[in-house]
C-alpha positions in Angstrom: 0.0 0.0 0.0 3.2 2.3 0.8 3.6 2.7 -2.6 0.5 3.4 -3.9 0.3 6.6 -5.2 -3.8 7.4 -3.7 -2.7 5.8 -0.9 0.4 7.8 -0.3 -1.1 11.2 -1.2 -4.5 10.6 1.3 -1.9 9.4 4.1 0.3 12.6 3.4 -2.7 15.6 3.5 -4.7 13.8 6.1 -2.0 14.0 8.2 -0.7 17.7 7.4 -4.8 18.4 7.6 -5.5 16.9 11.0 -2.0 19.1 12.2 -3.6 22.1 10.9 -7.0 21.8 12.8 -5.5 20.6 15.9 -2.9 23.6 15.9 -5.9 26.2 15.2 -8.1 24.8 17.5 -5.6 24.7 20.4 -4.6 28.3 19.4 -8.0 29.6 19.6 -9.0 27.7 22.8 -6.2 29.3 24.5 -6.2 32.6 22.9 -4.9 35.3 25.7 -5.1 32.8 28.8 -1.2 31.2 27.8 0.2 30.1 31.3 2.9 27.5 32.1 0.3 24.9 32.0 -0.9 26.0 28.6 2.8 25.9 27.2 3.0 22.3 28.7 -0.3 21.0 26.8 1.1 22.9 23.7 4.7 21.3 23.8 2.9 17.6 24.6 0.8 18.1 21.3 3.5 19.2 19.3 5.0 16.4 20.8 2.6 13.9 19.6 2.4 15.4 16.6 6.4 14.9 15.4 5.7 11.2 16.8 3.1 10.4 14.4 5.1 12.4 11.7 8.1 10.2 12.8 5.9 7.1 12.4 4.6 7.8 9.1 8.1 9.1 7.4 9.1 5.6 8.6 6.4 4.0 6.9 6.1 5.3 3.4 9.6 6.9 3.3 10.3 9.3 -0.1 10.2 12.6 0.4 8.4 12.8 4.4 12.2 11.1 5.2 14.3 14.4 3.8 11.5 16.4 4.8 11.9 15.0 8.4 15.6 15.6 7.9 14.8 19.3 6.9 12.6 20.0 9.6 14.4 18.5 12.3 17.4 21.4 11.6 14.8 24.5 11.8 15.4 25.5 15.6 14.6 28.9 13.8 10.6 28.2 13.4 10.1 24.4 14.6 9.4 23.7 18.4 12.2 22.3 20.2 9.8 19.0 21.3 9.3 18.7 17.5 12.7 18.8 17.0 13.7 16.4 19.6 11.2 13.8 18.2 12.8 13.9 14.5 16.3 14.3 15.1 16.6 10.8 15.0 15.5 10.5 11.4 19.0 10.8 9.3 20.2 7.5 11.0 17.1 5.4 11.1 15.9 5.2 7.2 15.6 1.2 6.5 18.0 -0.3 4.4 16.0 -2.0 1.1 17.3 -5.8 0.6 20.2 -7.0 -1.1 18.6 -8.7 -4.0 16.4 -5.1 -4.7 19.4 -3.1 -4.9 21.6 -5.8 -6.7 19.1 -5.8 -9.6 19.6 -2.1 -9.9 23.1 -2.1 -10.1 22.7 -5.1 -13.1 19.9 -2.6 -14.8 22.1 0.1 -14.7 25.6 -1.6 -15.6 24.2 -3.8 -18.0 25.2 -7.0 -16.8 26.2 -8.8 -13.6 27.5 -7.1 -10.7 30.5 -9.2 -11.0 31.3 -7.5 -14.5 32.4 -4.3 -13.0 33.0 -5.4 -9.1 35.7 -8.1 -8.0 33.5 -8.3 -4.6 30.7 -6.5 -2.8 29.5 -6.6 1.1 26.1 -7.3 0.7 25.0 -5.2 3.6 25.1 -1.4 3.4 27.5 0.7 5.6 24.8 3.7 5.4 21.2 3.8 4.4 19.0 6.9 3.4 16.2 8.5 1.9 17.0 8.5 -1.5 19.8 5.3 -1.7 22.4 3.4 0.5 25.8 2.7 -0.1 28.3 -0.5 -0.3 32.0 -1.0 0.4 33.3 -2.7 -3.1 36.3 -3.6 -4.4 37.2 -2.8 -8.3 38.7 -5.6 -10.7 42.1 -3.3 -10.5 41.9 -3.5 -6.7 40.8 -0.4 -5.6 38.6 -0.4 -2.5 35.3 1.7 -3.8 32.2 2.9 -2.3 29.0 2.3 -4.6 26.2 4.4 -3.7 22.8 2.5 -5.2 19.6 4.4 -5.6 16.2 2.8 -3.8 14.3 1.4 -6.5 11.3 3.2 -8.0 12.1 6.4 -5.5 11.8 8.5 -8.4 7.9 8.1 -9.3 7.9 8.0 -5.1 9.5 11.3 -4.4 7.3 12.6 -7.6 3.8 11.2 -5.8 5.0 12.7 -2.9 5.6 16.1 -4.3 2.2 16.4 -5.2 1.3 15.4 -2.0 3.5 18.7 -0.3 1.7 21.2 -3.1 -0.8 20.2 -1.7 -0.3 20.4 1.7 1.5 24.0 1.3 -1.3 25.3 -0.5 -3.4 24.5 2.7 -0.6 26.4 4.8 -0.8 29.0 2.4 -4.4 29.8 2.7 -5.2 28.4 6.7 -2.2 28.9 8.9 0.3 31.7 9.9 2.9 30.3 8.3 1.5 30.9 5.0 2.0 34.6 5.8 5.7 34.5 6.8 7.1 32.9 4.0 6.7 32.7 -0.2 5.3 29.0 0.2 5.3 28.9 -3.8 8.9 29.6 -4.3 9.9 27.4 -1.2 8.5 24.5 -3.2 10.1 25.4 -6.1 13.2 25.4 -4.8 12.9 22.0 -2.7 11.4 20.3 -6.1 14.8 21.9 -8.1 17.1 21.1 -5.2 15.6 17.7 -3.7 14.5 16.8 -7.5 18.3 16.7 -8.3 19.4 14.4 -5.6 17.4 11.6 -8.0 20.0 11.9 -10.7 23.3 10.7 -9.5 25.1 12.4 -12.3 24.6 16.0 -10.9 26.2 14.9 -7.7 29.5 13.6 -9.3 29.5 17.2 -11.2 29.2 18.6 -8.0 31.6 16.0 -6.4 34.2 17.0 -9.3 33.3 20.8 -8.6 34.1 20.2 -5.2 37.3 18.5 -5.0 38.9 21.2 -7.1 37.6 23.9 -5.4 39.2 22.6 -2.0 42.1 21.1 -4.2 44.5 23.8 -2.1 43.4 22.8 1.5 45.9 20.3 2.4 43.5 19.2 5.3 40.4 18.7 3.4 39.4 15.3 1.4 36.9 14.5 -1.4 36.9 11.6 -2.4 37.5 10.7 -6.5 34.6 9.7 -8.4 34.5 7.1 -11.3 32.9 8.5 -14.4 32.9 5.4 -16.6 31.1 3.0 -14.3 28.8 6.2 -12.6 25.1 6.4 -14.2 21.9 8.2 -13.3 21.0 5.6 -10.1 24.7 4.3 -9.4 27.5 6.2 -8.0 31.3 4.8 -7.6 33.8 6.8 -5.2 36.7 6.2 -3.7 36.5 4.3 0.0 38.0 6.7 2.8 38.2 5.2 5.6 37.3 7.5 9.0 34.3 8.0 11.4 31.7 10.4 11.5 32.9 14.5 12.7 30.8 14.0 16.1 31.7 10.8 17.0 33.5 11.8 20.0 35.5 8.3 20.8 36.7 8.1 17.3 38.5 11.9 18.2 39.4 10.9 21.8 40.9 7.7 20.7 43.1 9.2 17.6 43.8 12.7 20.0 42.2 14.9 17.6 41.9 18.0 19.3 37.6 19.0 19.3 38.3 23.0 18.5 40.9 23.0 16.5 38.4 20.6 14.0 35.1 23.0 15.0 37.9 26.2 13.9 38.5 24.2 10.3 35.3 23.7 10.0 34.3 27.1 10.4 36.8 28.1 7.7 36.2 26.0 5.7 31.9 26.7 6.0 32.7 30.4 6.0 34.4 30.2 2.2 31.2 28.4 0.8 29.5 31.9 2.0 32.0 34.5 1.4 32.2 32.8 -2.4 29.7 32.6 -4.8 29.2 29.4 -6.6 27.4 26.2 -5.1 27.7 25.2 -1.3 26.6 21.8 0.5 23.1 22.3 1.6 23.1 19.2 3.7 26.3 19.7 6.4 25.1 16.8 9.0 27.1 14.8 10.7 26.7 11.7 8.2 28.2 14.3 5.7 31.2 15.2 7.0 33.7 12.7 8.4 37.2 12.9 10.1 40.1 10.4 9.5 42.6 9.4 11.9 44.8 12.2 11.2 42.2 14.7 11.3 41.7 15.2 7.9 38.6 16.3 7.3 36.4 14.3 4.8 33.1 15.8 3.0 31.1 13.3 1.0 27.7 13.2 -0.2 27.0 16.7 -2.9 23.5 15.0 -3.4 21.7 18.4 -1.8 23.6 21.6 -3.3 22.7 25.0 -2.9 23.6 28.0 -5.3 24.8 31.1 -4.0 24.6 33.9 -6.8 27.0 36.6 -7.0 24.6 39.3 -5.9 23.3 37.2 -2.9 26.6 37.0 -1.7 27.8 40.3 -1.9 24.9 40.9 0.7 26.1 37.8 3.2 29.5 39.3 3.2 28.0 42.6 4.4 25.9 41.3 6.7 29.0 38.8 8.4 31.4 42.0 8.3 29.2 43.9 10.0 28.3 42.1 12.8 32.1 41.4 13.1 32.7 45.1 13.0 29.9 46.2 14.5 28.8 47.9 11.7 25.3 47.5 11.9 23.8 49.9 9.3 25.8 47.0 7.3 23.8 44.2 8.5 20.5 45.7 8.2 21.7 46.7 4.6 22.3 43.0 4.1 19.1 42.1 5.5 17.4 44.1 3.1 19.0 43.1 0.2 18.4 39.7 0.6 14.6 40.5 0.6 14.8 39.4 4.6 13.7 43.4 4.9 11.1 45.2 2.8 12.0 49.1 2.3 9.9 50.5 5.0 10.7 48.2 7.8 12.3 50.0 11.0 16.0 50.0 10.0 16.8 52.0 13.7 14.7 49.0 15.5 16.0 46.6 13.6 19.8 48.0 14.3 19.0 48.0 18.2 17.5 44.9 18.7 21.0 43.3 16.2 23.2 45.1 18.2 21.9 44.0 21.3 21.9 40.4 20.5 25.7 40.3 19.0 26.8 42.1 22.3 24.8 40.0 24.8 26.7 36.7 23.1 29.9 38.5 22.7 30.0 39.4 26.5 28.1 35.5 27.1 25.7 37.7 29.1 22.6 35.9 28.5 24.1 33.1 31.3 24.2 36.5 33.2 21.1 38.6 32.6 18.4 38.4 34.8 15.3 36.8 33.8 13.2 40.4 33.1 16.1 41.3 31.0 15.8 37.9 28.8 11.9 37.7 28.6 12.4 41.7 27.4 14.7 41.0 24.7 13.1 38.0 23.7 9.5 40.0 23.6 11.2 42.5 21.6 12.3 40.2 19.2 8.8 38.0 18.6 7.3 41.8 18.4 9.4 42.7 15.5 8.8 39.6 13.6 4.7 40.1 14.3 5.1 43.9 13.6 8.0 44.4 11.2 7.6 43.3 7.4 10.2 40.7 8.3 10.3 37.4 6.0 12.4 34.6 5.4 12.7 34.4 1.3 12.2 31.0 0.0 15.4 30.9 -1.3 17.3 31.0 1.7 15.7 27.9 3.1 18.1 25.5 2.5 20.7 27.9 3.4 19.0 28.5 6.4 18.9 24.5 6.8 22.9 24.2 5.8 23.3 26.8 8.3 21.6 26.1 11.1 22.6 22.1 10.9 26.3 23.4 10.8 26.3 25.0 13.6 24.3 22.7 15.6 27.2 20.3 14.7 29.9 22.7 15.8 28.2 22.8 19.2 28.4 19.2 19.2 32.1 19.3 18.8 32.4 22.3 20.8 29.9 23.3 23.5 31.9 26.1 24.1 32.7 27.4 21.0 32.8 31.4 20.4 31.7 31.6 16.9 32.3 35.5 16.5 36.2 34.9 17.9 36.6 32.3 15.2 34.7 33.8 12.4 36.4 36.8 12.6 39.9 35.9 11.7 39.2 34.6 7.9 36.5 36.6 7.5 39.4 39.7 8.0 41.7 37.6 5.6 39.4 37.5 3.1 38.9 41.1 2.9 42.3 41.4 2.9 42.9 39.1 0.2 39.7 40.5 -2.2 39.8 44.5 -1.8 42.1 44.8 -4.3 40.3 43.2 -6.6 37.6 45.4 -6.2 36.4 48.8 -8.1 38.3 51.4 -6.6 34.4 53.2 -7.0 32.7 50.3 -5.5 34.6 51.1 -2.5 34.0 54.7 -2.2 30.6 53.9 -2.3 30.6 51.8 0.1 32.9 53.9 2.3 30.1 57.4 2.2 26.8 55.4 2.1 27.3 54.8 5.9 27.9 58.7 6.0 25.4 60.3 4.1 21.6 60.5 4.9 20.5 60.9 1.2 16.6 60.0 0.5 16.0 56.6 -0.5 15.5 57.4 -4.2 19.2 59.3 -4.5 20.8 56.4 -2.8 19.4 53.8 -5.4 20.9 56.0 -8.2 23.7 55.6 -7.0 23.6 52.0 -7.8 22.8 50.2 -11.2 19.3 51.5 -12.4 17.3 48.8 -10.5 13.7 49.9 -12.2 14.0 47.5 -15.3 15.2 44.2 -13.6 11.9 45.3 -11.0 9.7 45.7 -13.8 11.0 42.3 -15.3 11.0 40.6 -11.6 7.2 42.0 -11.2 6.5 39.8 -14.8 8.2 37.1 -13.9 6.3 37.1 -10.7 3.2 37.4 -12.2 3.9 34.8 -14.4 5.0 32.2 -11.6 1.8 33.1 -9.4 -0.5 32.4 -12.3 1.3 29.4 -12.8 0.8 28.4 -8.9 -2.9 29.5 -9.0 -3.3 27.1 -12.2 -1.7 24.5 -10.0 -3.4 25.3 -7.1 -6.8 24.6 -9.0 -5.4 21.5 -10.5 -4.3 20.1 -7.9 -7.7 20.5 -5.6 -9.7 19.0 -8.1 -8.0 16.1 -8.7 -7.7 15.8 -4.4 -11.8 16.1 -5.1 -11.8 13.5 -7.7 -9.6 11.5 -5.0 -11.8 11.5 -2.1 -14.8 11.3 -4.1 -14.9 7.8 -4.4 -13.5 7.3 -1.4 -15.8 8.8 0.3 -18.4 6.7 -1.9 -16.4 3.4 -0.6 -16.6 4.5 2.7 -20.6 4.0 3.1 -20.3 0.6 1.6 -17.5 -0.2 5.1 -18.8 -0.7 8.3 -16.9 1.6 10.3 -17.5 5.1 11.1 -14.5 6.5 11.7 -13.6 5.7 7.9 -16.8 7.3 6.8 -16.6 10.3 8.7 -12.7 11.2 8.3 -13.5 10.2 3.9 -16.4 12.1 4.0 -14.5 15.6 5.7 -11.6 15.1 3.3 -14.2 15.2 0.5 -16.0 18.4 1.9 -12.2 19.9 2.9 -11.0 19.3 -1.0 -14.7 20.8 -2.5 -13.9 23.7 -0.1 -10.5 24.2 -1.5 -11.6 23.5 -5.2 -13.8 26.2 -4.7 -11.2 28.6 -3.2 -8.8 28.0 -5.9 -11.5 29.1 -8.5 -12.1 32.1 -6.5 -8.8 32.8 -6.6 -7.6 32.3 -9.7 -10.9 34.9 -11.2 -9.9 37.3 -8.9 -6.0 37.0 -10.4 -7.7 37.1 -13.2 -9.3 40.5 -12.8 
């Protein structure tokens, strides 16, 4: 039934929809009466909830696994219960058997298994959502790692899709969330990004991209990758032998010391953001491995993000000014990676920034009192509520790189002061790149911070910006049609999905089928009819 496409897409909106109604309900029941007690009833449903999301990733696997995966990073908008529940879900994917991935390999090669491979373990070292990987040995003895794709996850992760347009069209139109974020691009971007994890050949081009670009740091490994015997669902890499980064015996054992590989790491994380070009949008701790001489080893380039030249110029503004404290930088950054609209308060924005970097700078928040904390923190929640402050979809998997990263720093580190590291390279790189810059570019950048010009002078000063908005505006237009057309799509073929299910349902004697089929039904002709609302009214 797992891999039934109905099946899968009922199983997959029936639970995002009970989620939804139980979240709104709770809200509402508890609307201005939110005491202790109410925060414990509200962590034990989220609770529940990432349980039964656990459960059922489990079950049908595809996509719900890497969304799991995703999730379980985003300390930045999930509950730390739901976090707690999934966090367990990048180690505990179930390996498919031999014989199934054998027959793959054979499909793929052509041939026996035996034709390329002198010998095979026929029980995976590692096992995810999207394949699992072998240690092999080559005819001309090289020790190899083949990494096999799960069979028929392709039309899986494509059921599934449909599925999550589904379920963020919901969260478009009924939650908050829908409000805080561009739900149509986010999915865009997880279909581009997720979508080309499937073909194996993009990751050894971004293997390949990624060995030369760290070809110069003598304590960073990539393994090689074999071209001739790679296809779209096989890859063939080099075997490097090591552990996993956090696996704190492993480091004890070999006397590796903990910050000196949390400081590499950071340097090496930092040049993926100072640069632009592609960075690894999936830094757990199965990612990145350490050898016995503390080399460290990335692998896996299945989940790669692109940083364009423009977006980085903006990171690099926002990182050297928090490390100068130049915070008419950041907020500059902020807003010019569409984090800030135009008429946000920039002098709110600056205050509550600066206040932050200097509370973790002096480690005060161990020291503040608690009116001092619940302030700040008030401040901040009022400013995301208030502000026209948004995370752009395209800085969700950056957000997820991010975030995972440093979660694993503080595994190797507790105590870890990422401003006192960061600021070091960040420096050199300044350094190294200012004379490769315009000397005009850098007289601009050196008055903007002194002038007070209106908004309209400043952006002469820049490229003319009003054609590439009036081309962005069309090209948004174009992609919301497109979403609306989807939207509409999509909800009637959910209606011509429950229909008969709901028909089935009366013919079965048991109620709770008949009622849950039977509110799908009238939930997907409610939608249908939204969707034609909407689309006349983006019609009009």
């Amino acid at each position: 039934m797992a891999n039934i496409a109905f099946f899968r897409i009922i199983a997959i909106v029936k639970m995002a929809a009970v989620f939804f109604i139980q979240l709104t309900w709770f809200e509402r029941r508890h609307r201005g009466s939110w005491t202790d007690e109410t925060n414990q009833k509200w962590e034990a449903l989220v609770r529940k909830q990432a349980a039964e999301y656990r459960r059922t990733a489990l079950r049908l696997e595809g996509l719900l696994i890497k969304l799991g995966q995703f999730l379980s990073t985003r300390a930045d908008v999930m509950p730390k219960a739901f976090l707690e529940e999934l966090e367990g879900l990048i180690d505990r994917v179930p390996a498919v058997p031999w014989e199934s991935a054998k027959a793959v390999m054979e499909a793929e090669w052509n041939g026996p298994v035996e034709s390329i491979l002198a010998r095979i373990d026929q029980t995976p070292v590692a096992s995810a959502s999207i394949g699992q990987v072998y240690r092999a040995w080559l005819h001309s003895g090289e020790e190899v790692a083949v990494k096999v794709q799960r069979p028929n996850i392709d039309r899986i992760v494509s059921v599934d899709f449909k599925a999550v347009r589904i379920v963020m069209n919901l969260a478009n139109r009924f939650t908050k969330f829908g409000r805080q974020t561009d739900l149509p691009a986010l999915y865009r971007e997880m279909t581009s990004i997720i979508g080309a994890e499937l073909d194996f050949r993009s990751e050894l081009a971004n293997g390949r991209y990624f060995k030369d670009r760290y070809e110069g740091f003598p304590d960073v490994d990539i393994p090689a990758y074999y071209k001739d015997v790679s296809t779209k669902r096989l890859l063939v890499m080099d075997w490097i032998e090591g552990a996993r980064i956090t696996d704190l015996a492993f480091l004890d054992r070999n006397g590796l010391d903990r910050h000196d590989l949390a400081e590499r790491l950071t340097v090496m994380f930092l040049e993926q953001l100072l640069q632009e070009g592609k960075f690894h949008a999936d830094p757990h701790p199965g990612n990145i491995m350490v050898k016995a001489d503390g080399t460290i080893v990335l692998i896996d380039f299945g989940m790669i993000g692109m940083l364009p030249a423009s977006d980085a110029v903006h990171i690099r503004s926002i990182i050297e000014g928090i490390l100068t404290e130049n915070y008419d930088s950041v907020v500059s950054g902020l807003e010019g990676l569409q984090f800030l609209l135009p008429h946000a308060d920039k002098e709110r924005m600056k205050r509550v920034i600066r206040t932050m970097v200097d509370a973790y700078t002096s480690q005060s928040f161990t020291q503040m009192d608690d009116l001092a904390v619940q302030q700040l923190l008030e401040e901040i929640q009022q400013i995301v509520k208030q502000e026209p402050v948004q995370l752009p979809a395209g800085f969700a998997f950056l957000g997820r790189a991010v975030s995972t990263f440093i979660g694993l720093l503080h595994i190797l580190d507790p105590d870890i002061d990422l401003m006192k590291v960061g600021r070091q390279p960040v420096m050199d790189w300044i350094g190294k790149n200012a004379g490769s810059s315009k000397p005009q570019d850098f007289l601009l950048q050196a008055l903007r911070p002194l002038l007070s010009l209106p908004q309209k002078l400043s952006a002469a000063l820049d490229e003319p910006a009003k054609w590439r908005e009036q081309q962005d505006g069309h090209r948004q237009r174009a992609e919301q049609e497109r979403y609306v057309l989807k939207s509409r799509r999509d909800s009637l073929t959910l209606v011509a999905l429950t229909g008969p299910a709901a028909i089935v349902s009366f013919f079965a004697d048991q109620a709770a089928f008949q009622y849950g089929s039977v509110a799908l039904l009238a939930g997907s002709l409610l939608l249908y009819w939204r969707s034609v609302r909407a689309h006349k009214r983006f019609l009009q």
